[in-house]
Steps between C-alpha positions, in 0.01 A plus 500: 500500500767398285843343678786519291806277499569112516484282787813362558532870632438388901401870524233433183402232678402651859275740276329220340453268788334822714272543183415124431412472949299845446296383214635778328455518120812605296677432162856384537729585224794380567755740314889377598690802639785454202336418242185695564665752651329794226147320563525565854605861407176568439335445833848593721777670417733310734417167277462321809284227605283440670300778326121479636260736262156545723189552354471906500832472304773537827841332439646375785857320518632327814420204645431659811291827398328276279363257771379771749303662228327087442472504862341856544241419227396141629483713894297722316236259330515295838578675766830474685427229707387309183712177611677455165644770515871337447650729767307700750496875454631576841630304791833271609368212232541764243857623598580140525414435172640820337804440734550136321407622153748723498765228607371273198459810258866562615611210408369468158679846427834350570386174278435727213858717534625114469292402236611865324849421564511170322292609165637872502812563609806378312737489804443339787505688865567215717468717800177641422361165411650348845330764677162505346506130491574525858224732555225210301626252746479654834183621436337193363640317832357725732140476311556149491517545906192691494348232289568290781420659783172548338189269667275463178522514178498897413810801638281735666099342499311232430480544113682637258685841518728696295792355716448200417460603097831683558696211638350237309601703160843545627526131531405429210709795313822342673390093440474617099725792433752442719555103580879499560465788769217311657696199448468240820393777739311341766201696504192204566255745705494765201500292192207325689325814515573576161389159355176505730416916289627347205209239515248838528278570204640832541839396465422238182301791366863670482750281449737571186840307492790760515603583162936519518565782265136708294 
């Protein structure tokens, strides 16, 4: 396989970490989506990242489409009961955890639109910042109430899952991308979590500091 873009991307980065748990060989190139933008071209024609190449030559793009396809091949080596499986394939633990990714996956889209806003637009909309700043917030408070409410150490079992990859990333994303908007927030139950992944080889297999403008 060959995963495409770098991994300050959190979205790179929950591809990587599924590959590194898997055991899954892969060649990372990690093409920026500005600068790199014709490179990626070549493989998909939106230039987007993450771009995930599998071995019969399949381009995928999307965070999401590209970690069901890691999940359907490591169901299909081990079965589907296989338990690393980062998220069952059927059952309330797996809408859980699809139902919190897509919270934390949320989240980092309105981080980026800020991120874009700051290094690509000359004018400022303060009312679309407000809002999707807004938007970041409440939804890293209420994970940081999940965070709490949780008994051990994981969101939805007793290991890692791709919920806790998702809000661990968007942690992180926000804590180096975005510090002001982060700011004081009183969030201890979620940057726990995140520092406890962050300690992961997994996660220190990943971890690229976020470049400000490439």
């Amino acid at each position: 396989m060959i995963l495409i873009g770098q991994f300050d991307s959190p979205f790179v980065r929950r591809v990587g970490i599924a590959l590194r748990w898997y055991g899954q060989a892969f060649e990372h190139r990690p093409y920026a989506v500005f600068r790199d933008g014709d490179l990626i071209a070549q493989f998909n024609p939106l230039r987007k990242v993450p771009t995930l190449v599998l071995d019969d030559g399949t381009v995928l793009t999307d965070s999401f489409v590209c970690l069901e396809t890691i999940d359907e091949q490591a169901a299909t080596v081990h079965g589907e009961d296989w338990d690393r499986l980062l998220l069952p394939r059927r059952g309330d633990m797996r809408i859980e955890g699809l139902r919190l990714c897509g919270l934390a996956t949320g989240a980092m889209d309105k981080m980026v639109t800020l991120i874009y806003e700051r290094l690509v637009r000359e004018q400022r909309d303060d009312a679309w910042i407000a809002r999707c700043t807004s938007q970041v917030l409440d939804t890293l408070h209420y994970l940081d109430r999940v965070c709490a409410d949780r008994a051990g150490s994981y969101l939805v079992h007793e290991r890692l899952s791709h919920a806790d990859v998702a809000v661990s990333c968007a942690v992180t994303l926000a804590s180096e991308a975005l510090p002001d908007v982060l700011g004081a927030q009183n969030l201890p139950a979620l940057r726990a979590h995140a520092e406890r992944m962050e300690s992961t080889r997994e996660f220190a297999q990943t971890r690229q500091a976020f470049i400000v403008n490439r």
